[in-house]
Backbone as a printed PyTorch tensor [residue, N CA C, xyz], in Angstrom:
tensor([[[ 32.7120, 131.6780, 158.3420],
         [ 32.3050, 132.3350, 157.1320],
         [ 30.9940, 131.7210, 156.6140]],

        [[ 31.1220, 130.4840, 156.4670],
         [ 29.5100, 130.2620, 155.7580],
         [ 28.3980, 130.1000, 157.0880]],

        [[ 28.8400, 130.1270, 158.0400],
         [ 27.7970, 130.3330, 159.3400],
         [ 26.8230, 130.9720, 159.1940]],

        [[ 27.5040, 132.5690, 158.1180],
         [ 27.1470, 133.4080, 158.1420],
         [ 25.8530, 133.8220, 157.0760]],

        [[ 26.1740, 132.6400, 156.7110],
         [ 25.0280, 132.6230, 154.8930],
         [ 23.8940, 131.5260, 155.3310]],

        [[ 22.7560, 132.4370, 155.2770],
         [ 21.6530, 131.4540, 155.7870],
         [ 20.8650, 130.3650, 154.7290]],

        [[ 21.6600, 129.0090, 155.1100],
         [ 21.1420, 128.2720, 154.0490],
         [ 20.4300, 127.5860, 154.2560]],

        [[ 19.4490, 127.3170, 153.3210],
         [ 18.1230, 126.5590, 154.0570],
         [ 18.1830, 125.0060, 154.3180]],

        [[ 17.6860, 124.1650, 155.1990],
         [ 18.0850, 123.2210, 155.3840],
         [ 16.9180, 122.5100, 154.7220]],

        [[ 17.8060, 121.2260, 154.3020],
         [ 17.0380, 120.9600, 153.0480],
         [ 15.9580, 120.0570, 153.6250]],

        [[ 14.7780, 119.6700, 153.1490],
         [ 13.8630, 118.9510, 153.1880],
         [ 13.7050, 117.2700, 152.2010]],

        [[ 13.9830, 116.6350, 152.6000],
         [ 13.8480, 115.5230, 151.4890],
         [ 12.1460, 115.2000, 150.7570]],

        [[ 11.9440, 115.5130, 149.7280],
         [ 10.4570, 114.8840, 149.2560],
         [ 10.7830, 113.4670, 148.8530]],

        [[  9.6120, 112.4430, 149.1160],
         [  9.8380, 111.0170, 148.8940],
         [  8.1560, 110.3350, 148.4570]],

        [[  8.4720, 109.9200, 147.3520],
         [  7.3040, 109.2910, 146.5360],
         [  7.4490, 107.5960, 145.9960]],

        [[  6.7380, 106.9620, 146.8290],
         [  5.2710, 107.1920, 147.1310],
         [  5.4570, 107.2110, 148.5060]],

        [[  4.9940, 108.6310, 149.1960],
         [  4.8330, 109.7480, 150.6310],
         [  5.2290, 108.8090, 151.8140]],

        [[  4.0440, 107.8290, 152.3440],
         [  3.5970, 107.1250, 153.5150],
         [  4.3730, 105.8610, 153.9570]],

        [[  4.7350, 105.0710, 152.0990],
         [  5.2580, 103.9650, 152.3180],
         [  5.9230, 103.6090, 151.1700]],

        [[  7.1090, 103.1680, 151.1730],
         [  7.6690, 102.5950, 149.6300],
         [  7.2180, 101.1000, 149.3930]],

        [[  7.2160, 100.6490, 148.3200],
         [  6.9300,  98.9480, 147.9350],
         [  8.2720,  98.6660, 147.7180]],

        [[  8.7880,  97.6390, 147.8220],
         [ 10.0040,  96.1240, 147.4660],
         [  9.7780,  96.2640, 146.0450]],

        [[ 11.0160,  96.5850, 145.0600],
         [ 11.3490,  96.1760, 143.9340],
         [ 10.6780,  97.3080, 143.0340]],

        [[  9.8180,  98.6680, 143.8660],
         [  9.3370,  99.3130, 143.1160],
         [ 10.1090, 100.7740, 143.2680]],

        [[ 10.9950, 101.7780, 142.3390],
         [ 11.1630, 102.4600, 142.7000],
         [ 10.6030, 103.6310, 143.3690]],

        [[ 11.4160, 104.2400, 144.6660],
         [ 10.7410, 105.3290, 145.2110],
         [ 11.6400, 106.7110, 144.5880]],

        [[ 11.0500, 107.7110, 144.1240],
         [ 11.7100, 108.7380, 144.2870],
         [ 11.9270, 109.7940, 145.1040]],

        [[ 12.9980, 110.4560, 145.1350],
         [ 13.9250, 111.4650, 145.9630],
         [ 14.1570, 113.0900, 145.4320]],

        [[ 13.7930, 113.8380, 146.0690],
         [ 13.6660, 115.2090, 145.1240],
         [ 14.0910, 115.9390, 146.6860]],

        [[ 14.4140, 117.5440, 146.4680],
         [ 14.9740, 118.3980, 147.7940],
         [ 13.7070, 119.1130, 147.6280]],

        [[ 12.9600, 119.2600, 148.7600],
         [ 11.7520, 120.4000, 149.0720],
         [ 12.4950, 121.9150, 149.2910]],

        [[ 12.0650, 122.7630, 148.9630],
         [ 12.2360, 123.9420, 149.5100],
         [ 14.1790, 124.4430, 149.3630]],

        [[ 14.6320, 123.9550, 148.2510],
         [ 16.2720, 124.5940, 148.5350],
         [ 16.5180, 124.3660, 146.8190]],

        [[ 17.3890, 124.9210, 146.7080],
         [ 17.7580, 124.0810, 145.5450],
         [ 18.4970, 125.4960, 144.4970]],

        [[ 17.9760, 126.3500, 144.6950],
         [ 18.8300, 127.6150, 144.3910],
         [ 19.5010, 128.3810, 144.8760]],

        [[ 20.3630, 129.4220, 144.5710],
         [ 21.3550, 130.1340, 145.1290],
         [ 20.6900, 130.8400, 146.0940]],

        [[ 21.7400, 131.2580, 147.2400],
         [ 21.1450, 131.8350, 148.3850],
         [ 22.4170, 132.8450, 148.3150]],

        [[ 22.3890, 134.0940, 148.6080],
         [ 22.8660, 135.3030, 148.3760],
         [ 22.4860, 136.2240, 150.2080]],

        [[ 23.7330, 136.5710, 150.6030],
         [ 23.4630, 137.6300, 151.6500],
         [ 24.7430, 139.1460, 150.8090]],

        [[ 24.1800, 140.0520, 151.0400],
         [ 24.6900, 141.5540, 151.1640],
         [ 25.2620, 142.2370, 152.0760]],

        [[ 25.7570, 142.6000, 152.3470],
         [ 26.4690, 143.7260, 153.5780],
         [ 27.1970, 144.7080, 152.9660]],

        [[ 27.3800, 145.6750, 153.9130],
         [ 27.5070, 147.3340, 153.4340],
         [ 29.0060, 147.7570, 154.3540]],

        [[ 30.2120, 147.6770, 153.8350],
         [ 31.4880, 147.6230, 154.6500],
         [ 31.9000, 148.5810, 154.6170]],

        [[ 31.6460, 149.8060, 155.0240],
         [ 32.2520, 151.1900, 155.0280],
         [ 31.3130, 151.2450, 153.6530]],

        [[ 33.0340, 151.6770, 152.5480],
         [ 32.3440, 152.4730, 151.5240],
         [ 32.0020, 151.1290, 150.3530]],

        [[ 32.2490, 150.2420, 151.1930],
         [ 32.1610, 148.3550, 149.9210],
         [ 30.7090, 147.8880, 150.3460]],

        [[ 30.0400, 147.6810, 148.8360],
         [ 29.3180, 146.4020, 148.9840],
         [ 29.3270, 145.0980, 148.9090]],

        [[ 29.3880, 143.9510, 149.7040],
         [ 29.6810, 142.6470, 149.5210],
         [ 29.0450, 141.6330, 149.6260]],

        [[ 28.6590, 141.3460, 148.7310],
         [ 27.5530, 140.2870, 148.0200],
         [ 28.3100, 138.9330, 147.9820]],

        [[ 27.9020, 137.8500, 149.2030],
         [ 28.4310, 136.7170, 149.3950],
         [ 27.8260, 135.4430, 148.9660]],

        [[ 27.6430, 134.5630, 147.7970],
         [ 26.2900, 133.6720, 147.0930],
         [ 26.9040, 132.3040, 147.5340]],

        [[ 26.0200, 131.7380, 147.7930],
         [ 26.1620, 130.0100, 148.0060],
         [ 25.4990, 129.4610, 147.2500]],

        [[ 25.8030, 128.8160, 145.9450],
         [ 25.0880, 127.8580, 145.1420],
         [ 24.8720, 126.0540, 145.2410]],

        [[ 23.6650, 125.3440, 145.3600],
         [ 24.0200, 124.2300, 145.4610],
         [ 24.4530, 123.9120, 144.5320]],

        [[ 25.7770, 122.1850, 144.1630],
         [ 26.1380, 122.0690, 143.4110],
         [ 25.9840, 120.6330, 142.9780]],

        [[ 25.6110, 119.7790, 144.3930],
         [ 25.4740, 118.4130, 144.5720],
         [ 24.4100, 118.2310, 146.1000]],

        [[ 24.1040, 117.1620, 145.3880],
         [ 23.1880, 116.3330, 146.6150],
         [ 23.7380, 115.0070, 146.4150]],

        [[ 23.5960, 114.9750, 147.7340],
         [ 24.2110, 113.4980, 148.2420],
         [ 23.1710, 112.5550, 149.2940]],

        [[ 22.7790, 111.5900, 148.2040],
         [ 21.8540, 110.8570, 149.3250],
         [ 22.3060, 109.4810, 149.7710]],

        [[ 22.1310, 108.8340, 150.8150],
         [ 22.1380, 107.8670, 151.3620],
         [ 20.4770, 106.8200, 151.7030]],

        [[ 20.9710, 106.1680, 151.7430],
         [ 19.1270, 105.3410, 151.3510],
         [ 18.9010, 104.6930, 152.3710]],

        [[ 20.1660, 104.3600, 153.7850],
         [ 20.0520, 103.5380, 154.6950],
         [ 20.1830, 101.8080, 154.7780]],

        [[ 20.1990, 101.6580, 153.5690],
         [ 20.6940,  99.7510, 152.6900],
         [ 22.1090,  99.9000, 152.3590]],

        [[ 22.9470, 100.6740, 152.7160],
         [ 23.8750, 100.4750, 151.6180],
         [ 24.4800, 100.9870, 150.8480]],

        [[ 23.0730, 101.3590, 149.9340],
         [ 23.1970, 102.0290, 148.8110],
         [ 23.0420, 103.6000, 148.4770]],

        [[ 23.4980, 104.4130, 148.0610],
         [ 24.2470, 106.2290, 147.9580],
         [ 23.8110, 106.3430, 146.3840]],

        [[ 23.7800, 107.3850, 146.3250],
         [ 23.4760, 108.7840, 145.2060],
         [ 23.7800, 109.9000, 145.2260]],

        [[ 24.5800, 110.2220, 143.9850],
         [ 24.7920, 112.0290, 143.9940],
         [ 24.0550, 112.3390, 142.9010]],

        [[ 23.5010, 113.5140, 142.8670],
         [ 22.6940, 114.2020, 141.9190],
         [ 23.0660, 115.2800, 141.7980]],

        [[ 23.3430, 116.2710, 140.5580],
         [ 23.5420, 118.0780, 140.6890],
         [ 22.1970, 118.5790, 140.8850]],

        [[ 20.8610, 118.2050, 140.8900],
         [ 19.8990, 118.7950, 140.7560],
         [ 18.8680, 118.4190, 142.1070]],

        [[ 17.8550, 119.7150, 142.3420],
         [ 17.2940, 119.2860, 143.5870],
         [ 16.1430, 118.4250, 143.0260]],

        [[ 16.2010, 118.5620, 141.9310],
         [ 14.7150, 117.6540, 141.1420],
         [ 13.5880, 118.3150, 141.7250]],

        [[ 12.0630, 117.4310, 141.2020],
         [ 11.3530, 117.9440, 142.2060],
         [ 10.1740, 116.6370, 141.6050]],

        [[  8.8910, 117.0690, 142.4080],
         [  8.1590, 116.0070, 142.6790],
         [  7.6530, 115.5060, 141.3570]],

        [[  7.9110, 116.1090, 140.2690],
         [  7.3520, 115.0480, 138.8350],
         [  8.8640, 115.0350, 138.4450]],

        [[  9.7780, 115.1770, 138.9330],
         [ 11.1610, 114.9180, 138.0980],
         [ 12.1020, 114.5150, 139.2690]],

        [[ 11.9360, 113.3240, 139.8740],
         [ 13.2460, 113.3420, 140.9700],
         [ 14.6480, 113.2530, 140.8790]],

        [[ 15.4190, 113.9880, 141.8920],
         [ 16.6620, 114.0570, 141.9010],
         [ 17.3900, 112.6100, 141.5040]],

        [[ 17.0390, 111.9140, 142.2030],
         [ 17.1530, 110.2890, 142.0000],
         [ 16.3490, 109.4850, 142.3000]],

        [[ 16.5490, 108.1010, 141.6530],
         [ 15.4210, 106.9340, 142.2950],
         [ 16.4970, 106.2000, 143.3250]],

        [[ 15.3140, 105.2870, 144.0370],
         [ 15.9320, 103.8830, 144.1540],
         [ 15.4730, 102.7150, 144.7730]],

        [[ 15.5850, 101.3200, 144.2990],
         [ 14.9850, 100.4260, 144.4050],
         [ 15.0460, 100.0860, 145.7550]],

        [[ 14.5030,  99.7570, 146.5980],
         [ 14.8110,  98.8290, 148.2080],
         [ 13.9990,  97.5210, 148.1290]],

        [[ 15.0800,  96.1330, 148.0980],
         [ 14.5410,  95.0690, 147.7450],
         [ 14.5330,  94.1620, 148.9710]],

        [[ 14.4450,  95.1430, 150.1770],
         [ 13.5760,  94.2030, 151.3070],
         [ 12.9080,  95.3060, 152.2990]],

        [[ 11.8430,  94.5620, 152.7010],
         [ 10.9650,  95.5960, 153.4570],
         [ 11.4550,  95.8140, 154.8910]],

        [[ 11.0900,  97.2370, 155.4820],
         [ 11.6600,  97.5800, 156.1280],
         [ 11.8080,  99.0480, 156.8690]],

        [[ 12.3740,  99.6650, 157.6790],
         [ 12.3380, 100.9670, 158.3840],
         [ 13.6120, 101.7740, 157.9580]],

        [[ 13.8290, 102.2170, 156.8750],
         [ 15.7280, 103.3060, 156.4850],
         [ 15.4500, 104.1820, 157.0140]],

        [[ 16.6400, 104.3620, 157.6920],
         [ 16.8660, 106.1140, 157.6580],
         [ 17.7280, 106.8930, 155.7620]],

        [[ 17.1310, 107.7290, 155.6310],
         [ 17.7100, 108.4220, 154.4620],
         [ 18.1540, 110.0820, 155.0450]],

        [[ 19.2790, 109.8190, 154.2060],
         [ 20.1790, 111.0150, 154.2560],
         [ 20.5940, 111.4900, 153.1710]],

        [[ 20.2860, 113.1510, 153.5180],
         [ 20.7410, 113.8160, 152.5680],
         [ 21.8440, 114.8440, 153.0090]],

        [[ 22.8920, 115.4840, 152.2070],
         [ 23.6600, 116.4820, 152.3680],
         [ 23.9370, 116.9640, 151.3530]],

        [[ 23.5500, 118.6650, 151.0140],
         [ 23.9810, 119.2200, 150.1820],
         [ 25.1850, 120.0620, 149.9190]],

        [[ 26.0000, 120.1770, 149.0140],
         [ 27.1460, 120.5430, 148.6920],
         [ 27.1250, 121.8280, 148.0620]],

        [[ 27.5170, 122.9830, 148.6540],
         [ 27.5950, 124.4590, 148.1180],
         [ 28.5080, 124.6730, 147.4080]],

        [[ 28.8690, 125.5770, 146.7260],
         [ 30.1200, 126.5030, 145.6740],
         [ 29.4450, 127.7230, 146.2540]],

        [[ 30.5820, 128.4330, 147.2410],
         [ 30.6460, 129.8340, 147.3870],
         [ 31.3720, 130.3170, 146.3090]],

        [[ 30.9380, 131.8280, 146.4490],
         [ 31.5830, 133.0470, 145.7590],
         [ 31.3100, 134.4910, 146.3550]],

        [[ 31.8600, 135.6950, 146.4790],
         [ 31.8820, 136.8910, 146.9440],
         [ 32.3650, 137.7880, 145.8800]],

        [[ 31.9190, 138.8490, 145.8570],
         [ 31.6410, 140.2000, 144.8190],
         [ 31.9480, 141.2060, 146.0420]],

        [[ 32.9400, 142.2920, 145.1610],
         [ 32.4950, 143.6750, 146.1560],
         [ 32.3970, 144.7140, 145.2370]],

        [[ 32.4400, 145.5820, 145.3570],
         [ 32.2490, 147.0300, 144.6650],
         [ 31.8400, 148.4260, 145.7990]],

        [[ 33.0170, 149.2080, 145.3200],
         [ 32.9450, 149.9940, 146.4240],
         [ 34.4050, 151.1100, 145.2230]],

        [[ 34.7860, 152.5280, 146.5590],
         [ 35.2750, 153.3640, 145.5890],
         [ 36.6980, 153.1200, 144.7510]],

        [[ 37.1540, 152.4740, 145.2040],
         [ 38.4100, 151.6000, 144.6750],
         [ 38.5610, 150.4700, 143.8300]],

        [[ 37.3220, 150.2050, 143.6270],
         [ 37.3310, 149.4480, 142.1900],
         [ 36.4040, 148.2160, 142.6230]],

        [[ 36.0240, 147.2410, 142.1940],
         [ 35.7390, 146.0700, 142.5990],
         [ 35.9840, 144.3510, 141.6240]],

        [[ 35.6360, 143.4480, 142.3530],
         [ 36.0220, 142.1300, 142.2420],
         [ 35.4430, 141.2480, 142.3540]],

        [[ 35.4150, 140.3090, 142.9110],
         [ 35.3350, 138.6240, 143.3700],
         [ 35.8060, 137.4960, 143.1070]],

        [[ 35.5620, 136.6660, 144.1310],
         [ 36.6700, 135.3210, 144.2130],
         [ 35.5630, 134.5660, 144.9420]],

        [[ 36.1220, 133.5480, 144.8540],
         [ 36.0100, 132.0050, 145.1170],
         [ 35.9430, 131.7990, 146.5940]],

        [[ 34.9910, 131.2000, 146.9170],
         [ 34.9890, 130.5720, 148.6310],
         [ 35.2720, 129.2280, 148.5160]],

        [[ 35.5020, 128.4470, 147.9250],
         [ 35.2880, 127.0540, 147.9070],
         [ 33.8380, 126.6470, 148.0660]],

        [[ 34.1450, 125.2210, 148.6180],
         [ 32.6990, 124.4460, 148.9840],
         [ 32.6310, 124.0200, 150.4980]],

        [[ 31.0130, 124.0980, 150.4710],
         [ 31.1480, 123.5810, 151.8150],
         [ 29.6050, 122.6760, 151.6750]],

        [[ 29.6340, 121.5830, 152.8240],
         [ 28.8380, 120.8750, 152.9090],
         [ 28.3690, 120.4890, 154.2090]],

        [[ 27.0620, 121.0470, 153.6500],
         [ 25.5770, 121.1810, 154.7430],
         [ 25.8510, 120.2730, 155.5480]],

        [[ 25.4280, 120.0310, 157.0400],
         [ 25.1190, 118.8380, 157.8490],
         [ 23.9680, 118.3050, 156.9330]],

        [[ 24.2660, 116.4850, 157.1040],
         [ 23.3740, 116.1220, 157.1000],
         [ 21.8430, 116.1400, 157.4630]],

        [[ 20.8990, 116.0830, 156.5200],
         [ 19.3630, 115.3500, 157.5370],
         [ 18.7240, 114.3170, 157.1890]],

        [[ 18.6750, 113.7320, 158.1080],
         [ 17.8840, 112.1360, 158.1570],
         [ 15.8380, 112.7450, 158.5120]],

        [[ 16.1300, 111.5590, 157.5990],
         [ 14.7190, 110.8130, 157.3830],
         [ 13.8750, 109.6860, 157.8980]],

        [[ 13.1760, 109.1750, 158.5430],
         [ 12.9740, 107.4370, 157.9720],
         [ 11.8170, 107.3450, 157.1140]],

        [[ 12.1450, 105.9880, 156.2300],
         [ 11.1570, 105.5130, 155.1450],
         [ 10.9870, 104.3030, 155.1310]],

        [[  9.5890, 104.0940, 155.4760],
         [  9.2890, 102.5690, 155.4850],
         [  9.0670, 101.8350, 154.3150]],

        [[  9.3950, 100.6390, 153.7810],
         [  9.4870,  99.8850, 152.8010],
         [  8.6790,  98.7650, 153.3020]],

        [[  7.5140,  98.7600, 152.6270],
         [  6.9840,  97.3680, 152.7490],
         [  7.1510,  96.2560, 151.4330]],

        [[  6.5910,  95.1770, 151.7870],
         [  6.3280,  93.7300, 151.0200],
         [  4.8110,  93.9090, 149.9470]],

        [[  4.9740,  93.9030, 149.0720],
         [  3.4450,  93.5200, 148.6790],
         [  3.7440,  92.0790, 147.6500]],

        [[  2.4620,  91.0780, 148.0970],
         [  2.7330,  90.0920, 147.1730],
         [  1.1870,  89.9940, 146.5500]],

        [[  1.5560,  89.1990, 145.3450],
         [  0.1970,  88.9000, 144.7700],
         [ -0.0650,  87.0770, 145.2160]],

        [[ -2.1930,  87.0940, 145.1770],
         [ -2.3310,  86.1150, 145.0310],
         [ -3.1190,  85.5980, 144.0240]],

        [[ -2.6970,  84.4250, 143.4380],
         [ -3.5580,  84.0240, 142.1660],
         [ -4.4990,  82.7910, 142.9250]],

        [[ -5.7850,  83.4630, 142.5170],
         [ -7.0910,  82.2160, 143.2160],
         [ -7.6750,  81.5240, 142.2150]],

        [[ -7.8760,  80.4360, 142.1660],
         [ -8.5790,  79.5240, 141.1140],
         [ -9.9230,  80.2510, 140.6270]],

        [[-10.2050,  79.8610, 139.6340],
         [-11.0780,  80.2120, 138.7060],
         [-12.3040,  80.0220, 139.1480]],

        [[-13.2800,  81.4750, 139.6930],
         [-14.6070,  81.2280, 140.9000],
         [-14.4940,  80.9670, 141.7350]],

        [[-13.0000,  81.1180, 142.6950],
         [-12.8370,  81.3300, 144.0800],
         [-13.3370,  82.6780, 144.6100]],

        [[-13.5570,  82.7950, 145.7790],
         [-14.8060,  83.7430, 146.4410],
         [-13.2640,  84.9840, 147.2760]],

        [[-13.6030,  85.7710, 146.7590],
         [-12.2280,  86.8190, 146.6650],
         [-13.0900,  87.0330, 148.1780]],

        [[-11.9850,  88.1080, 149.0690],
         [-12.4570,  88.4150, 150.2650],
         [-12.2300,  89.9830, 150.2160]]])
């Protein structure tokens, strides 16, 4: 049944893009998904309108450490943050969590009900985390 509902597979956005810093948060937002996805079909004399709404995101950061969010966020508002306090190569994972529903209408009256939920395969990421340190040079030391 939900095979049948083409849902888009989600994209993770991750800021800052190239590389995260140690102790600085990065944020997590879903590219390209994040609203209801709806297919139609025509059953004899029924129309049946089948919707998949996201309801949750579920991320994994590759340390450890997990997040659920209801929202896909987006790149000035992320779904979630999170700190990574050693540098390094994660894989991040996301999986989103649907709430089906189905509608019909046709000559006998019409309805709808409940599909439950279902949840997307995962998709991985990797995100590199580097080190940045500061150095303090004496007063008229020759910076490089």
């Amino acid at each position: 049944m939900w095979s049948d509902v083409p849902l888009p597979v989600p994209v993770p956005g991750i800021n800052p893009a190239t590389a995260g810093i140690t102790q600085l948060a990065s944020w997590f937002w879903v590219r390209g998904g994040g609203g209801p996805v709806s297919v139609t079909a025509e059953m004899g004399l029924y129309t049946v309108t089948a919707t998949a709404s996201p309801v949750a995101y579920q991320w994994e950061f590759g340390d450890g450490a997990s997040a659920v969010s209801a929202s896909a966020g987006g790149e000035g508002a992320p779904s979630v943050t999170h700190t990574y306090l050693e540098k390094g190569t994660y894989i991040v994972d996301l999986a989103v969590e649907y709430a089906g529903s189905y509608s019909f209408a046709g000559p006998a009256g019409a309805g709808s009900a409940s599909l439950g939920s279902y949840w997307q395969p995962r998709v991985s990421t990797p995100y590199t985390v580097q080190e940045v340190r500061s150095v303090l040079l004496p007063p008229g030391a020759a910076q490089r």
